[in-house]
Steps between C-alpha positions, in 0.01 A plus 500: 500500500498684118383832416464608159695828332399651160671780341372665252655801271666665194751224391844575609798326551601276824163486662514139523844507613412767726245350670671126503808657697258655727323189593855332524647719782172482715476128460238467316475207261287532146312184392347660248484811227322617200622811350352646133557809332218662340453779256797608668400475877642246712304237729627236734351275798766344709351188747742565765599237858508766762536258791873629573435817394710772663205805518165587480284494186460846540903559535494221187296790285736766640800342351366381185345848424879668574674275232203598239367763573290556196341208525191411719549241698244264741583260750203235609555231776332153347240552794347787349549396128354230565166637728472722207485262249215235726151480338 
């Protein structure tokens, strides 16, 4: 199972980080990120393996949204990504 987690916000420093550390002590494995910084304003999609995940998605959000709290931050099981993205 994967989900999908963007952040998006006024660059600062140790989102990344942040975020990376996060997934670490929940057991969540990242196969994949994109992060750009643009006119200032920080964006980043992390593909994430939530098969051994230790919480919800909704828990996931929680967590993320306490270590950067400025940012906004989405979580999207591959299920729904991908329904949403089915012509």
């Amino acid at each position: 199972m994967k989900a999908f987690i963007t952040v998006i916000g006024h660059d600062t420093v140790g989102v990344v980080a942040k975020v990376a550390a996060l997934c670490s002590e929940l057991n969540i494995n990242i196969e994949d990120v994109t992060q750009s910084i643009l006119q200032g304003m920080f964006a980043m999609i992390m593909l994430v393996d939530i098969q051994h995940m230790e919480c919800s998605l909704d828990e996931l959000k929680e967590s993320i949204l306490q270590e950067v709290p400025t940012m906004t931050v989405h979580v999207m099981h591959e299920d729904i990504f991908n329904s949403m993205h089915r012509i």
